[in-house]
Each structure stands twice: as C-alpha cells, then as structure tokens.
Biopython code that builds the backbone (N, CA, C, O; Angstrom):
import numpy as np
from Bio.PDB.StructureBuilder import StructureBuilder

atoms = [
    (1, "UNK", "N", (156.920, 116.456, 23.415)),
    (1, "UNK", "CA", (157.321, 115.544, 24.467)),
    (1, "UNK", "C", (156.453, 114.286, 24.393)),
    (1, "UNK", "O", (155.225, 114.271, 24.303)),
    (2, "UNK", "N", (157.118, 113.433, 24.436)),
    (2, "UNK", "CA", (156.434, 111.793, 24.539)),
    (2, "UNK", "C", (155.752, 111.727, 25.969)),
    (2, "UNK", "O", (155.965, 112.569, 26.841)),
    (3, "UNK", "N", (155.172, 110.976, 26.071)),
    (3, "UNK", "CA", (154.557, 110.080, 27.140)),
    (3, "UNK", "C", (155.665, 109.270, 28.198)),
    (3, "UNK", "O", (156.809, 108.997, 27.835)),
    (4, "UNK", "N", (155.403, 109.107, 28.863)),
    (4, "UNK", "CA", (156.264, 108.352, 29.947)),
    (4, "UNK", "C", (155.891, 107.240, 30.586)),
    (4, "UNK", "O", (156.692, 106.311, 30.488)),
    (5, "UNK", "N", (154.990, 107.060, 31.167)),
    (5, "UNK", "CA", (154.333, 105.671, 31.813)),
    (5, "UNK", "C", (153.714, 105.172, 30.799)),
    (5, "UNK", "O", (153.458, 105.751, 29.743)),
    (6, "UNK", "N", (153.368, 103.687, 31.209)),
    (6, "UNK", "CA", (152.378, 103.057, 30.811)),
    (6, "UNK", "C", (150.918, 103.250, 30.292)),
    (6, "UNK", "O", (150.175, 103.078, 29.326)),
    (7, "UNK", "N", (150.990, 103.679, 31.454)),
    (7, "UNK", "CA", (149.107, 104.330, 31.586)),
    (7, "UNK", "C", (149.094, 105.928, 30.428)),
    (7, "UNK", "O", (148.243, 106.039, 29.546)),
    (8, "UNK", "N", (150.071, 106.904, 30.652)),
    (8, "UNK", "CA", (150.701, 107.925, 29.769)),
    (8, "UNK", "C", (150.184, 107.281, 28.391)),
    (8, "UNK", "O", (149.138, 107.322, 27.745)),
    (9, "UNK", "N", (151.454, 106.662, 28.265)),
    (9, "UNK", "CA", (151.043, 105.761, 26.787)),
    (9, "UNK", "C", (149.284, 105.754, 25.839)),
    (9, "UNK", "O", (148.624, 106.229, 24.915)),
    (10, "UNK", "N", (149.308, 104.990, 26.761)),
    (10, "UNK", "CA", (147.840, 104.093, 26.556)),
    (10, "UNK", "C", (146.484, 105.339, 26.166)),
    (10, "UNK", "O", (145.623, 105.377, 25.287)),
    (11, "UNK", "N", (146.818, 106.179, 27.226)),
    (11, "UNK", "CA", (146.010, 107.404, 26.847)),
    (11, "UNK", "C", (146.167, 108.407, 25.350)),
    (11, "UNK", "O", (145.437, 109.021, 24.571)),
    (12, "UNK", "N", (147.739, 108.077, 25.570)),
    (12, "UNK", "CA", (147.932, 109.242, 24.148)),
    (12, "UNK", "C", (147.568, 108.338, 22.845)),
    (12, "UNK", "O", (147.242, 108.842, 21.771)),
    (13, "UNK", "N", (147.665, 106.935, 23.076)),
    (13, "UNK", "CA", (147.124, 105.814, 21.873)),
    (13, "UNK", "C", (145.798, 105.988, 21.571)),
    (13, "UNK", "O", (145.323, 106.098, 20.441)),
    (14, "UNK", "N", (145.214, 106.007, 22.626)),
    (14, "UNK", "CA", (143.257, 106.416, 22.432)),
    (14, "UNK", "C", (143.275, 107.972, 22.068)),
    (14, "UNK", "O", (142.802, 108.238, 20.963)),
    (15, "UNK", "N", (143.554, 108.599, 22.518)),
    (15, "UNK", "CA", (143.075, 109.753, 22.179)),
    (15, "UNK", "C", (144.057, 110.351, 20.998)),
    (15, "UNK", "O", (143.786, 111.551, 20.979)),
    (16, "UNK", "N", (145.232, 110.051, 19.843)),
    (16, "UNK", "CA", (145.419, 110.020, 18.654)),
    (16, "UNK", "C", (144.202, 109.120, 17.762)),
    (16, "UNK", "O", (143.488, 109.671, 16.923)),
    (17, "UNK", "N", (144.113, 107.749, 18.078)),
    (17, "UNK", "CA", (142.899, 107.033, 17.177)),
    (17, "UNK", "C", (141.749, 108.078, 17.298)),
    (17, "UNK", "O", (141.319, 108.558, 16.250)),
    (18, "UNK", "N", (141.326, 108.389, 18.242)),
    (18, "UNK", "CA", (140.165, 108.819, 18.684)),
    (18, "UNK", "C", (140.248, 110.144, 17.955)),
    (18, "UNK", "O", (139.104, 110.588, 17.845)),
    (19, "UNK", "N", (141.231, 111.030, 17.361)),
    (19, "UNK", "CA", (141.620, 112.333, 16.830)),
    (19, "UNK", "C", (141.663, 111.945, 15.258)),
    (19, "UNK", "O", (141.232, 112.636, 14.335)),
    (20, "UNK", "N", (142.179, 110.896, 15.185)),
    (20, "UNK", "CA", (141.903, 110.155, 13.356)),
    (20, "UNK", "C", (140.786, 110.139, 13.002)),
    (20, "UNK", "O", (140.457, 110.864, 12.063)),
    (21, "UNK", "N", (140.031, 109.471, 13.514)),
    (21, "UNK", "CA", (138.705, 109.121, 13.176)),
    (21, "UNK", "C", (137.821, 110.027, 13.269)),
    (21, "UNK", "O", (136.710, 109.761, 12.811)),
    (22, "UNK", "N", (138.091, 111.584, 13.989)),
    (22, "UNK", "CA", (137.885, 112.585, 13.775)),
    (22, "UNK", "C", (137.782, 113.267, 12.768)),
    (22, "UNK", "O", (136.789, 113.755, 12.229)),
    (23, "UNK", "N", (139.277, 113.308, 12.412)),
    (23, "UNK", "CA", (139.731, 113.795, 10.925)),
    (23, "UNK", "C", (139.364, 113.241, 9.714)),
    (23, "UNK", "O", (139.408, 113.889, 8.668)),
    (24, "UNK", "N", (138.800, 111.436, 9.811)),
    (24, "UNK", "CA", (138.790, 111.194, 8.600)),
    (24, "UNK", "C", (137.129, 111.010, 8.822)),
    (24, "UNK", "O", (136.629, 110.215, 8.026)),
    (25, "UNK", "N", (136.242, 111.599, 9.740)),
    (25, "UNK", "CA", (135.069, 111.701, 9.416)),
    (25, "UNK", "C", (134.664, 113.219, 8.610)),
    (25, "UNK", "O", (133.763, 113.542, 7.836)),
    (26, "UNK", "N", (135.694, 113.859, 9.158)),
    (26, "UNK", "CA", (135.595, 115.680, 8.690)),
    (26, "UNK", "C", (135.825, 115.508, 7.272)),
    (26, "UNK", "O", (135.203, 116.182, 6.451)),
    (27, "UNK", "N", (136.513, 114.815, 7.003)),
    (27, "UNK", "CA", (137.397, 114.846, 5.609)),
    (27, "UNK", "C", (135.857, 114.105, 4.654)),
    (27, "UNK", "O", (135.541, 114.419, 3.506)),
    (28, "UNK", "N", (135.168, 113.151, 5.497)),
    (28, "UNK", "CA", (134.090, 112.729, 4.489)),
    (28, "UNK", "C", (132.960, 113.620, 4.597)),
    (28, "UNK", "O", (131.906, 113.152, 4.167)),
    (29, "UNK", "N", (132.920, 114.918, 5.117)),
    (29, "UNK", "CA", (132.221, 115.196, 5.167)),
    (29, "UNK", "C", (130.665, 115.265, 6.232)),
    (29, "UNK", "O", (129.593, 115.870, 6.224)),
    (30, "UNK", "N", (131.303, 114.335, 6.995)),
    (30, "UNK", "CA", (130.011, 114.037, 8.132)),
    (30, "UNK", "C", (130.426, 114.724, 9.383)),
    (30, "UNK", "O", (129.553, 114.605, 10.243)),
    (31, "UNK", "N", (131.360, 115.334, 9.737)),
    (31, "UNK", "CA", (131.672, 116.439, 10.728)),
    (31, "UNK", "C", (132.137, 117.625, 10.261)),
    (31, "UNK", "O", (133.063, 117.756, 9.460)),
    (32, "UNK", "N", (131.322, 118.722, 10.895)),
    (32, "UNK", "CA", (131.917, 119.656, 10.991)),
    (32, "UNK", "C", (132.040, 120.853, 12.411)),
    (32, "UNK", "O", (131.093, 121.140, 13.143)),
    (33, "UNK", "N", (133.476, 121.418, 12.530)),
    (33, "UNK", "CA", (134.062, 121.894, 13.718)),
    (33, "UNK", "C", (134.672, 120.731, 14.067)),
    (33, "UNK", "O", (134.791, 119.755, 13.327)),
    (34, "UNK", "N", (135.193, 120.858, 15.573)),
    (34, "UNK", "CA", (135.494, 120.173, 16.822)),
    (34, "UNK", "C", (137.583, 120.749, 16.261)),
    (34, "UNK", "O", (137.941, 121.435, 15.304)),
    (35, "UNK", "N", (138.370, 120.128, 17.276)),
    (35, "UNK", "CA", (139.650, 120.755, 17.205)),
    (35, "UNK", "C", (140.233, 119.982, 16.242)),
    (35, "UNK", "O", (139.990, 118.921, 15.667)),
    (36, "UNK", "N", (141.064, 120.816, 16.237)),
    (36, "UNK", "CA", (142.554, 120.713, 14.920)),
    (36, "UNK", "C", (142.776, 119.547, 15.144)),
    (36, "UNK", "O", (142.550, 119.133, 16.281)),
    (37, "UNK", "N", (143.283, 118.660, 14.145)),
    (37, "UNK", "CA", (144.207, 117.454, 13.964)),
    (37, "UNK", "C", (145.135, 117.367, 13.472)),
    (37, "UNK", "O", (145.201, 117.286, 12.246)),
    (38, "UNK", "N", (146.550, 117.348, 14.527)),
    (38, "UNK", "CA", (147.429, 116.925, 13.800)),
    (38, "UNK", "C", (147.947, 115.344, 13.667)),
    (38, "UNK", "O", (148.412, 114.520, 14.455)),
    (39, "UNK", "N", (147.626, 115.365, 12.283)),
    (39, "UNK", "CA", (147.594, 114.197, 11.883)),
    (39, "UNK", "C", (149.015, 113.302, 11.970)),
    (39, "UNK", "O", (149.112, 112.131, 12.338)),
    (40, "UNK", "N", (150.261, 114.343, 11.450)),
    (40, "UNK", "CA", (151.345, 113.307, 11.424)),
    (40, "UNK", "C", (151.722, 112.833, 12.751)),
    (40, "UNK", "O", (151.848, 111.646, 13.052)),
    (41, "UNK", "N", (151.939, 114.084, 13.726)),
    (41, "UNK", "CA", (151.669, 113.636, 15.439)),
    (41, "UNK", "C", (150.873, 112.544, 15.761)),
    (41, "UNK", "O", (151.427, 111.644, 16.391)),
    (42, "UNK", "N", (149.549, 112.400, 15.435)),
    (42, "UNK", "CA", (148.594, 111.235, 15.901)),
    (42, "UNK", "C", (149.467, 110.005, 15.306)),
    (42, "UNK", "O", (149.746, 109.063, 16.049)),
    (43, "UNK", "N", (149.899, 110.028, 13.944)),
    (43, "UNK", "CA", (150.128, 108.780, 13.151)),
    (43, "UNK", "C", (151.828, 108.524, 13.971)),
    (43, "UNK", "O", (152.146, 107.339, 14.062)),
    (44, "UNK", "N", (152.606, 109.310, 14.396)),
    (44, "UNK", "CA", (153.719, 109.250, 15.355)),
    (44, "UNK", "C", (153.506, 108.326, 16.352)),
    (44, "UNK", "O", (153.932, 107.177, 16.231)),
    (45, "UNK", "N", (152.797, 108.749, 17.481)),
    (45, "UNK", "CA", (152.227, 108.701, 18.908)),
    (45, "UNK", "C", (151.414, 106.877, 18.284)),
    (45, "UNK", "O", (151.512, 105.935, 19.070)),
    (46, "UNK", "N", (151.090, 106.773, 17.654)),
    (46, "UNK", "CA", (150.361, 105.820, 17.259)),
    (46, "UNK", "C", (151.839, 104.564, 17.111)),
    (46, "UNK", "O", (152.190, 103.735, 17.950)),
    (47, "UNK", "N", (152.389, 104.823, 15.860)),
    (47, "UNK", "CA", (153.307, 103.920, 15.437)),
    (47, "UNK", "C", (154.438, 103.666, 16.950)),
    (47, "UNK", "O", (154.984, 102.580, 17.141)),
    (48, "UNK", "N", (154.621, 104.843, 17.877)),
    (48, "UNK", "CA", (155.744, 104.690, 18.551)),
    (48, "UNK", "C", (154.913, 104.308, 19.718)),
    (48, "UNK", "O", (155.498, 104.475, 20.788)),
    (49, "UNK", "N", (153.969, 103.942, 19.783)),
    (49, "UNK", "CA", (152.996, 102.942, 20.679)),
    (49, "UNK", "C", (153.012, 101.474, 20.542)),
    (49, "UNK", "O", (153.035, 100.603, 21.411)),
    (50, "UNK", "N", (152.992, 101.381, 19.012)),
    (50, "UNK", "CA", (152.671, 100.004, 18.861)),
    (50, "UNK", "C", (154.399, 99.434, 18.974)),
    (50, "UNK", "O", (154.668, 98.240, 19.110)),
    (51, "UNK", "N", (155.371, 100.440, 18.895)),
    (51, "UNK", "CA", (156.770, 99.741, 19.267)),
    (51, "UNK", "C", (156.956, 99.196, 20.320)),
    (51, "UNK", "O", (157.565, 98.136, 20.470)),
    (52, "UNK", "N", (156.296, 100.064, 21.433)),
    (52, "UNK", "CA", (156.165, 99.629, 22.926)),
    (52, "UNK", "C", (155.153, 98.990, 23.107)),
    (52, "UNK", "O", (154.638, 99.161, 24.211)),
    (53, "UNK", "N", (154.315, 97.824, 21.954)),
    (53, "UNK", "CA", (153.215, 97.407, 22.300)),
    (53, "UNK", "C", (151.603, 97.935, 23.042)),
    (53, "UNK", "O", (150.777, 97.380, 23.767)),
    (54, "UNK", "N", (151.693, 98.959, 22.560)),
    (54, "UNK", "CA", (150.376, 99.891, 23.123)),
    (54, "UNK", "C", (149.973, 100.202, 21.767)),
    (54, "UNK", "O", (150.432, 100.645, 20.714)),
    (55, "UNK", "N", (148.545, 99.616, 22.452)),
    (55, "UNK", "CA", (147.459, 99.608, 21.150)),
    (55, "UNK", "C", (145.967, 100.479, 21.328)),
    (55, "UNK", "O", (145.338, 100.131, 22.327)),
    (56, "UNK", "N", (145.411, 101.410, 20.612)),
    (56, "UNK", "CA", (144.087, 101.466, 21.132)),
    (56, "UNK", "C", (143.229, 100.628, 21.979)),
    (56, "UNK", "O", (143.220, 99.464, 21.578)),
    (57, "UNK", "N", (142.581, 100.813, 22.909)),
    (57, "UNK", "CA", (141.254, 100.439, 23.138)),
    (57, "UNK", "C", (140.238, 100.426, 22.117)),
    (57, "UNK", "O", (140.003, 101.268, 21.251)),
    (58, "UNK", "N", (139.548, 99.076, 22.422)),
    (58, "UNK", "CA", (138.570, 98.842, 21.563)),
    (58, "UNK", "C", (137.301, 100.008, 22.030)),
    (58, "UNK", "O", (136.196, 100.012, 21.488)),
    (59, "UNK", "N", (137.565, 100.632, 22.746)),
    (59, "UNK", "CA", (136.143, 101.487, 23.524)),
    (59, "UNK", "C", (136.768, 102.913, 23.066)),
    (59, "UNK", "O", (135.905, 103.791, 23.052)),
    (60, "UNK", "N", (138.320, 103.440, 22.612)),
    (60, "UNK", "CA", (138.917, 104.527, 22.761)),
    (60, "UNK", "C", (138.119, 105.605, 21.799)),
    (60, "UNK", "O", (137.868, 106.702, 22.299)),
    (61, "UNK", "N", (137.707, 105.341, 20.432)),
    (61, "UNK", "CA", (137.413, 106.621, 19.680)),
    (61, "UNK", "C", (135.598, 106.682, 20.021)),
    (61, "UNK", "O", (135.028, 107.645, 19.508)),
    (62, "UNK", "N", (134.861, 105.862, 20.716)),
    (62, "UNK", "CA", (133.706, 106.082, 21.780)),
    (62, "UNK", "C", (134.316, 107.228, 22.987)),
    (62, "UNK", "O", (134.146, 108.402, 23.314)),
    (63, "UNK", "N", (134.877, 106.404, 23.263)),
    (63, "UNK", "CA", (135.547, 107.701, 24.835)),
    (63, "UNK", "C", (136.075, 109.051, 24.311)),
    (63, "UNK", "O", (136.161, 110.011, 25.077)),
    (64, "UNK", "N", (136.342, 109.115, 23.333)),
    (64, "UNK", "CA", (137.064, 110.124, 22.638)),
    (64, "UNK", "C", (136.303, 111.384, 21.830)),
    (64, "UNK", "O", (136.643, 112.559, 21.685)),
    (65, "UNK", "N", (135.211, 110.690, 21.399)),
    (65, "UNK", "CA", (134.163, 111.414, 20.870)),
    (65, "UNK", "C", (133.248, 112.020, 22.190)),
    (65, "UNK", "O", (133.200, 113.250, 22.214)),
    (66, "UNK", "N", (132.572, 111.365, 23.208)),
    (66, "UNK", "CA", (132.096, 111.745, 24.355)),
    (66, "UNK", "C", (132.924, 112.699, 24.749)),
    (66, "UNK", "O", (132.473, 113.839, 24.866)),
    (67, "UNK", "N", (134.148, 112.462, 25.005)),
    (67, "UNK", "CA", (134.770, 113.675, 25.558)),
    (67, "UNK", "C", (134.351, 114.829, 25.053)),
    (67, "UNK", "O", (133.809, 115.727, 25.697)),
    (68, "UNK", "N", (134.704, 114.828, 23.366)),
    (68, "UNK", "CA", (134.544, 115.836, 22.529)),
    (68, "UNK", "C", (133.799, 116.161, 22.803)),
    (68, "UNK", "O", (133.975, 117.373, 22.922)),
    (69, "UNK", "N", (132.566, 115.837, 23.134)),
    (69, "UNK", "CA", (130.850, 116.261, 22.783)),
    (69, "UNK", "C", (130.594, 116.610, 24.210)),
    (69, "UNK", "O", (129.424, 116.941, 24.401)),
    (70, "UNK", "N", (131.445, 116.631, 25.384)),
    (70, "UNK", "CA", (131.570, 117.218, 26.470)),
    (70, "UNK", "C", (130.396, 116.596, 27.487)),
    (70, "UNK", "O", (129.599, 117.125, 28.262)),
    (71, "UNK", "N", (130.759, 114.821, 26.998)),
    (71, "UNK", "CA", (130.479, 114.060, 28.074)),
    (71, "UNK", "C", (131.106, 113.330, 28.779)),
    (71, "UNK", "O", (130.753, 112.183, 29.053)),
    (72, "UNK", "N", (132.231, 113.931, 29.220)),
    (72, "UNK", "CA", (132.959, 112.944, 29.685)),
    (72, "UNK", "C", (132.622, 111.704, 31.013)),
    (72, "UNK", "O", (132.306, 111.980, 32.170)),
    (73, "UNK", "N", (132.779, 110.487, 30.497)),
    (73, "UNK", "CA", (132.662, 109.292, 31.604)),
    (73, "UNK", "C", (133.368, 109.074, 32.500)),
    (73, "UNK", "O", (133.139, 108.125, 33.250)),
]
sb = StructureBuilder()
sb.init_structure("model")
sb.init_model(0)
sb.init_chain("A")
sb.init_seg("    ")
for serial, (resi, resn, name, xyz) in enumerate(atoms, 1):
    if name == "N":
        sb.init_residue(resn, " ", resi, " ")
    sb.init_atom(name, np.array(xyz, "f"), 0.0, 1.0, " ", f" {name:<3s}", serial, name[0])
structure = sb.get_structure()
C-alpha cells in the first residue's frame, strides 16, 4: 500500500533514502546488522515520490539512522 497524504509521502521518502544508505553502507562493509532492506520497494517509494514532487530531506538519512540506533528525536 502507498502512502496517502502529503506528510505520508514525505515520511516514506526519508525513511526509503534513509534504508539505502543503510544498505549501501552494509554492502561496503561498514555496517553490520540493523533490518532488512528492501531495496526495489525503497527505489519504488522513492521514484513514485519524486512524480509527486517529494524529495528527501536534507536531515532524513541523520533522522533515520538515530531512529535505528534507538534515538529517536
């Protein structure tokens, strides 16, 4: 299921980037654990964002990682 609002949106845009940059730190080797990535979903949710003009936050894969690390702000 997609997102619905605005604000919906905007969240699932940060927290796919924020799930990439996850994956492509695991993939280099500088993380290990934290949850599954599905990647083609993130790269979905991403592209069918930027159709509706929703873009990451410049602050999103910061907020995203805190979360992870179970600090949330």
């Amino acid at each position: 299921m997609n997102p619905m609002t605005p604000a919906e949106w905007q969240e699932a845009v940060d927290a796919a980037s924020g799930c990439l940059a996850l994956e492509a730190a695991r993939l280099y080797g500088l993380v290990t654990g934290g949850p599954k990535v599905n990647v083609a979903r993130c790269e979905e949710i991403l592209a069918l964002g930027a159709e509706l003009g929703v873009i990451p936050a410049e602050d999103a894969i910061e907020h995203f990682m805190e979360v992870v690390a179970g600090r949330q702000t």
